[in-house]
C-alpha positions in Angstrom: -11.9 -0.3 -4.0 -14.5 2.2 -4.7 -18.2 1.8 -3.6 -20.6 2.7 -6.1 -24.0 3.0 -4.3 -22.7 3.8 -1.1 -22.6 7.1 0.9 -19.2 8.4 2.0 -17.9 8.5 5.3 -18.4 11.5 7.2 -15.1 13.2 8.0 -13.7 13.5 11.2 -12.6 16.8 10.9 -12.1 20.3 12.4 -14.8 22.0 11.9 -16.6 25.8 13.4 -13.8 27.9 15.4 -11.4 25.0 15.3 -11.0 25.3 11.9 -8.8 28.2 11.4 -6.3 29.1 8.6 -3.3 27.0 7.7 -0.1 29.0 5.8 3.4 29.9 6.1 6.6 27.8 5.6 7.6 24.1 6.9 11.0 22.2 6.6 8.8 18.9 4.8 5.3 19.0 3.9 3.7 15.4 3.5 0.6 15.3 1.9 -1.4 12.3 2.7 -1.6 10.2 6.2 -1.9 6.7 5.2 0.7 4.0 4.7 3.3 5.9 2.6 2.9 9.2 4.0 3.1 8.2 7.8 6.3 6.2 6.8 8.3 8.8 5.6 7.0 10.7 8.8 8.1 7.8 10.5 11.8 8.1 9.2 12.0 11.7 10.0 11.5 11.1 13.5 14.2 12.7 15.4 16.0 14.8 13.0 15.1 17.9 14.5 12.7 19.1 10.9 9.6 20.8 10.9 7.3 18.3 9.2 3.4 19.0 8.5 1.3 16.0 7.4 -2.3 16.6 5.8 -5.3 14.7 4.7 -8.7 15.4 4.7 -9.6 12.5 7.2 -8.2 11.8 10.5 -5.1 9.5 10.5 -6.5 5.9 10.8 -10.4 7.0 10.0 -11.1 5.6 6.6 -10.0 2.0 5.8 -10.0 1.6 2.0 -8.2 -2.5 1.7 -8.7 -5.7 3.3 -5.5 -4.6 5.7 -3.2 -7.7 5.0 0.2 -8.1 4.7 3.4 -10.3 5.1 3.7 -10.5 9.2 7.4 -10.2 9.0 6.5 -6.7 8.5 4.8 -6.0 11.2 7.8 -7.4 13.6 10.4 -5.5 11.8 8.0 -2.5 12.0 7.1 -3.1 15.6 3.1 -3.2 14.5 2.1 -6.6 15.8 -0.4 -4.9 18.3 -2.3 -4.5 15.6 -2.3 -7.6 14.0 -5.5 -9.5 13.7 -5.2 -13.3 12.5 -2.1 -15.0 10.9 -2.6 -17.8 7.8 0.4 -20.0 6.7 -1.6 -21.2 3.8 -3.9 -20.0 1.0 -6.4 -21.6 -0.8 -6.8 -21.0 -4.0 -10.6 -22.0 -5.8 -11.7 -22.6 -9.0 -14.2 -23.9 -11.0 -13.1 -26.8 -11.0 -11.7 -27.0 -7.8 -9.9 -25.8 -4.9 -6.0 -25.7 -4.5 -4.2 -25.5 -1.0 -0.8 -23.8 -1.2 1.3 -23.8 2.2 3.2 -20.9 1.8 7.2 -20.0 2.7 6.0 -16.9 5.2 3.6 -15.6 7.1 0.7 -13.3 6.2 -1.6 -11.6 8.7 -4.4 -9.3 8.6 -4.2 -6.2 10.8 -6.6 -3.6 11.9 -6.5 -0.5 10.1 -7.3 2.2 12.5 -4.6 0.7 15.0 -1.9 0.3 12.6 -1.9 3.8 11.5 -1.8 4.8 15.3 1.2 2.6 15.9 3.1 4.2 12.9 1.9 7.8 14.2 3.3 7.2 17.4 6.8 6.6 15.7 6.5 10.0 14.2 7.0 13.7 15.9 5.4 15.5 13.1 2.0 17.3 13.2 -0.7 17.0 11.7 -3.7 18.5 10.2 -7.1 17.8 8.2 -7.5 19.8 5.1 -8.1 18.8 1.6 -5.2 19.0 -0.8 -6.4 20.7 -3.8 -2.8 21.3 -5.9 0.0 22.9 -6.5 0.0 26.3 -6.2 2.1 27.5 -8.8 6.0 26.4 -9.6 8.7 27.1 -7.0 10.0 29.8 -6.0 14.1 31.0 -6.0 14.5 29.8 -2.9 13.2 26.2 -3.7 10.1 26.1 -1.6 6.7 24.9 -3.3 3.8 26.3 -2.4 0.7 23.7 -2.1 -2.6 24.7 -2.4 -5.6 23.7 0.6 -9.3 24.7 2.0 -7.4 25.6 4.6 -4.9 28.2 2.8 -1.5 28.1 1.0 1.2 25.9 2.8 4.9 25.7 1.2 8.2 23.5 2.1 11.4 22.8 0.2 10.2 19.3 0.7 7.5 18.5 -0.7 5.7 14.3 -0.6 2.7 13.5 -2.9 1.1 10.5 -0.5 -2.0 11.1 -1.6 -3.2 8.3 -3.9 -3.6 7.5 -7.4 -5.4 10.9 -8.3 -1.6 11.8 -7.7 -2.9 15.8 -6.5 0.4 17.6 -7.0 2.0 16.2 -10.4 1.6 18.6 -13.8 -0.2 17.0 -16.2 -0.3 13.6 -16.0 -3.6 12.9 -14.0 -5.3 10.0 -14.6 -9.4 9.9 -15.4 -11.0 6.4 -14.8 -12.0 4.4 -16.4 -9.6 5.5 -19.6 -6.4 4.9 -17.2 -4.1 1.7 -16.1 -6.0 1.6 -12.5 -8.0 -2.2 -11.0 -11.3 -1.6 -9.3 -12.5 -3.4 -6.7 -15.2 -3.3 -3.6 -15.4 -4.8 0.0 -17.8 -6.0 2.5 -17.2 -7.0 6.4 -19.7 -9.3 7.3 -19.2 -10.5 11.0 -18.0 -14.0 10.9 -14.7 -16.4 11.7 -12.7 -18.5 9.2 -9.3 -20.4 9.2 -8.7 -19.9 5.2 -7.0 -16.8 3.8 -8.6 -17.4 0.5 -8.5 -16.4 -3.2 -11.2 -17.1 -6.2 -10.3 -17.1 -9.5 -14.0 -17.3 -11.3 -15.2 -15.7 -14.3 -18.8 -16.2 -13.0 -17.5 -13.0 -9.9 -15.2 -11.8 -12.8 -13.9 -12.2 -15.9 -10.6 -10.4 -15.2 -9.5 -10.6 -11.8 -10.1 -12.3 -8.8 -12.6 -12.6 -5.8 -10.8 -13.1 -2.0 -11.9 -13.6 2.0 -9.5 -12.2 4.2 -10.7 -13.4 7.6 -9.8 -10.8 10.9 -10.5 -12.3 13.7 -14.3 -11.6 14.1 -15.3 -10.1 10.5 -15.0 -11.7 7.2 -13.1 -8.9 4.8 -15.2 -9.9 1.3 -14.1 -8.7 -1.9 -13.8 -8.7 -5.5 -11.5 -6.9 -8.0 -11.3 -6.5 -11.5 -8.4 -6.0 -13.6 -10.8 -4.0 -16.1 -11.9 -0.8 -14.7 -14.8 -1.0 -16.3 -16.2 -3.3 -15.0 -18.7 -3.0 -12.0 -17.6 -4.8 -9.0 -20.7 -4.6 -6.7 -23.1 -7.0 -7.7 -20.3 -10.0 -7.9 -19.5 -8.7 -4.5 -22.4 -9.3 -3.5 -22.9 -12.9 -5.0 -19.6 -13.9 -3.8 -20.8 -12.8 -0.4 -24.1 -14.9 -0.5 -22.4 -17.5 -1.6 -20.6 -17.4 1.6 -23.8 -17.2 3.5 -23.1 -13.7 4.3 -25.2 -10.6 4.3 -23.0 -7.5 2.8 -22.4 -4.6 4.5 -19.9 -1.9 5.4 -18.9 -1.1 1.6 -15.8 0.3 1.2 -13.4 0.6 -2.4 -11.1 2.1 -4.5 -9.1 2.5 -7.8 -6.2 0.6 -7.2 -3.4 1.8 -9.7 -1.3 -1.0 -11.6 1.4 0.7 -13.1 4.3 1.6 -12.0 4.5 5.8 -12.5 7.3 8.9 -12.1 8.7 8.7 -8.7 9.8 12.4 -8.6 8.1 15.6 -10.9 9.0 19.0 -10.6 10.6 19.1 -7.2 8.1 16.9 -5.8 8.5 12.9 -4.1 5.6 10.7 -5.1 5.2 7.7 -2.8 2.4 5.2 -2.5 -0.5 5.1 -4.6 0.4 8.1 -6.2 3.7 6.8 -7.8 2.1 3.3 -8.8 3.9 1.5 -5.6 1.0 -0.8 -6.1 1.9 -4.5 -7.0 -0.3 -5.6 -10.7 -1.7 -9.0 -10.2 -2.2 -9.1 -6.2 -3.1 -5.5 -6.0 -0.9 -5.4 -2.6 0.0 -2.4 -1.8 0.9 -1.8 1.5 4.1 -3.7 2.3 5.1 -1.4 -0.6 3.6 2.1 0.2 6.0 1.2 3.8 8.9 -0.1 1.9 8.9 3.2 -0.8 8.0 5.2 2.0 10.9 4.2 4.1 13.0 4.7 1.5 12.1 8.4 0.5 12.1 8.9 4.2 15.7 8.1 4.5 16.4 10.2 1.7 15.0 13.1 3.1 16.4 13.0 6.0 19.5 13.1 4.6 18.4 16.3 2.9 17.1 17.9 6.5 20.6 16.8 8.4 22.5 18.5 5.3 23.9 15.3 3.9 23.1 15.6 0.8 20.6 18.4 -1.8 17.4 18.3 -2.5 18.2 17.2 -6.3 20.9 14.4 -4.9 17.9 13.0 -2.9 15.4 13.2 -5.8 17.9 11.3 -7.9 18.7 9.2 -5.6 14.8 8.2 -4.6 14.5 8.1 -8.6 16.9 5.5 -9.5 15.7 3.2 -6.3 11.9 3.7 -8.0 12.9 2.8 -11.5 15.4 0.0 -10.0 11.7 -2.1 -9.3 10.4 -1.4 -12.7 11.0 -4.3 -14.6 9.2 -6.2 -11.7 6.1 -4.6 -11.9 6.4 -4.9 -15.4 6.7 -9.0 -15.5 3.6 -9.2 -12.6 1.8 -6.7 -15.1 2.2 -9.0 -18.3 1.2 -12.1 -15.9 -2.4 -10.4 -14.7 -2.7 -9.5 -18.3 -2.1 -13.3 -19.2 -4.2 -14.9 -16.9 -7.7 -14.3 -17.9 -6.5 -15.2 -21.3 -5.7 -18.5 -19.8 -9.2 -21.2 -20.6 -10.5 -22.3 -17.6 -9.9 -26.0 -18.5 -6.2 -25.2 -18.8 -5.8 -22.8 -15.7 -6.9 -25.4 -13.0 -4.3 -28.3 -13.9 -1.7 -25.3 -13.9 -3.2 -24.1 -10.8 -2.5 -27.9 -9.6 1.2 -27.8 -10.9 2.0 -24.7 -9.7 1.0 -25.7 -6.3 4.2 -28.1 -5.8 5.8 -27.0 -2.4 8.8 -26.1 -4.5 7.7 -24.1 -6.9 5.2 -22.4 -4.2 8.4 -21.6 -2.1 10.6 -20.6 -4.8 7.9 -18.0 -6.6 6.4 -16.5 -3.0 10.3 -16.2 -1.8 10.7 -14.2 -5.1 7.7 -12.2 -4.1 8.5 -11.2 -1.0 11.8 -9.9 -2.2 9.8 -7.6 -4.6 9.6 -5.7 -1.2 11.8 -7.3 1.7 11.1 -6.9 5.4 14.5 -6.8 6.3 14.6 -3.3 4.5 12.6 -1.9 7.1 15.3 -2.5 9.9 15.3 -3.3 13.4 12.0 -1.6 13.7 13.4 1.9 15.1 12.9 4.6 12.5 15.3 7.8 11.9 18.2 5.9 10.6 19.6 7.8 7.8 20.2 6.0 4.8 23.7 7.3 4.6 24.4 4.9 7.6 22.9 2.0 6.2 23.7 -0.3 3.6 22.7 0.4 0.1 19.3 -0.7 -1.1 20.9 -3.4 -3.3 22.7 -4.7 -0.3 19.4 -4.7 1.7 17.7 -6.3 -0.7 20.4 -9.0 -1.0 19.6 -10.2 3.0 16.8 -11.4 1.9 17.2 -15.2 2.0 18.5 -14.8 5.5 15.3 -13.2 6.4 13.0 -15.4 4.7 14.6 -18.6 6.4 14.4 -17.1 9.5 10.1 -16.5 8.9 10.2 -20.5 7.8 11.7 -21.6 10.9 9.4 -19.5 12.8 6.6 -20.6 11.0 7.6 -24.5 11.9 8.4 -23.7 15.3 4.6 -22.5 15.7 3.0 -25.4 13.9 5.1 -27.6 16.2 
């Protein structure tokens, strides 16, 4: 969600004496320390590789979502410190009205900043700020690729693109908004407390795409995206604000990408933004930049403790990327659908898609887009060789997913 007025956060960064020149050779080089990239970091813990992570910011600095997702995945995860408010309901307004759907699971809202400290204390890489500026060059006999910084020229047989939809280290298929497949979308955090995890769905905010409040405890988290990159997002996010009786502030956005892209290019993993692991419709994207991340994770570890080749782990990853495919595809044609929807049809569907089984049966199906029960027992460093297969994972999920309902009836009792 990208702020159009607003100046950029200064970067926490080394700078002067501290900032000295970065080369030579590392085991895995992960390029971006956000979601994705700290969870492959995460699953590396313990194998004994040399792993460098990079990004221009320090890990946790700049917040760039409203920070919510399914709380099942913060207890597999072992992130709950971070958690900020829970909501077993949404509601859902309209024009015409407002819809209240109790939902099948938990969702929770989490502080940013504290979340990525959590998954960086999983981790025993290192870290450093520079800013990614490429590839430098192809690789070399020996495998390793060389990536270019404003820092100097670092290289790894390994190689993880974490770094967001401008997707830094692919070879020609960039992306140049607003001529690409990417949402836009800007938020506010107004100081302010509210029970309601809500959504709005009101062409007066925006005629593609939808307006939300994702309360955290003691701020408001005040948004609006729009399917159409083209369209700007700040003065509806601003109206949507006011008509909350809040004052904006704190702008913060991005392009979020909503298609589904290469998980592997020349020798390099692409994870997170930068492979499209960003759901179309809802725009959530960080139960899957951990779920993909975990997954590549697993594969490269089984690359470091000599389980299996860098190519066997590429095809590997690969085939687990394009596995979710067609499920990107079918939320893609449905946030293409819905603003084609009139607004005196979409509220009476609203209403009759709110019946508890319906509700149950589509958030169920969901969830399983990216299950929590993939992530584990919540201690990383488990090779994927001595887990299930993905499919088998994936296939726990109803067991899961009745354990968060009875949860979630044990605390309303």
């Amino acid at each position: 969600m990208m702020a159009e007025s607003e100046p950029m956060p200064v970067r926490a960064t080394k700078r002067g004496d501290e900032r000295t020149p970065l080369a030579g050779e590392r085991d895995v080089l992960i390029c971006g320390a956000s979601f994705a990239g700290l969870a492959v970091a995460r699953e590396l813990a313990g194998s004994g590789a040399d792993v460098l992570i990079l990004d221009r910011y320090e890990i946790g600095e700049r917040q760039t979502s409203a920070c919510g997702i399914p709380t099942e995945w913060l207890r597999r995860l072992g992130l709950m410190d971070a958690e900020r408010q829970r909501f077993d309901t949404l509601v859902m307004n309209l024009p015409h009205g407002t819809a209240r759907y109790r939902l099948p699971w938990t969702f929770s809202t989490f502080d940013y900043r504290e979340l990525c400290q959590l998954l960086w204390r999983d981790c025993d890489a290192t870290f450093e700020t520079a800013k990614v500026n490429g590839r430098a060059g192809a690789p070399d006999r020996d495998g390793q690729i060389a990536v270019d910084t404003d820092r100097g020229t670092i290289s790894a047989p390994l190689v993880v693109d974490a770094l967001g939809w401008r997707r830094m280290l692919a070879t020609g298929d960039g992306y140049h908004p607003p001529d690409a497949p990417l949402s836009r979308g800007l938020e506010v955090h107004p100081a302010g407390e509210s029970e309601d995890l809500e959504i709005w769905i009101d062409r007066r905010y925006v005629p593609a795409g939808y307006g939300w409040s994702f309360p955290a405890r003691d701020e408001l988290r005040i948004g609006i995206g729009s399917f159409d990159p083209r369209f700007h997002v700040k003065d509806t996010t601003v109206m949507l604000t006011e008509d909350l009786g809040k004052e904006p502030n704190e702008y913060q956005g991005n392009w979020i990408p909503h298609k589904l892209r290469r998980g592997t290019e020349g020798g390099v993993f692409f994870v997170g933004d930068s492979a499209g692991h960003c759901l179309p419709l809802s725009a959530e994207g960080i139960r899957t930049a951990l779920y993909f991340g975990i997954a590549l994770g697993r594969e490269l570890r089984g690359v470091v403790e000599g389980q299996q080749s860098r190519e066997e782990a590429a095809a590997a990853y690969a085939a687990f990327h394009d596995s979710h495919e067609w499920k990107f595809k079918w939320m893609l044609r449905v946030q293409k659908l819905v603003p084609r929807v009139p607004p005196r049809i979409l509220w009476p569907l609203i209403r009759l898609l709110g019946m508890k089984r319906f509700v149950d049966w589509s958030f169920d199906h969901y969830l399983r887009i990216a299950p929590p029960e993939y992530a584990g027992d919540g201690h990383p460093g488990d090779s994927a060789h001595d887990q299930d297969s993905a499919g088998q994972q994936q296939g726990d999920a109803e067991d899961a997913l009745g354990r968060e309902r009875d949860l979630v009836q044990a605390e309303q009792a």
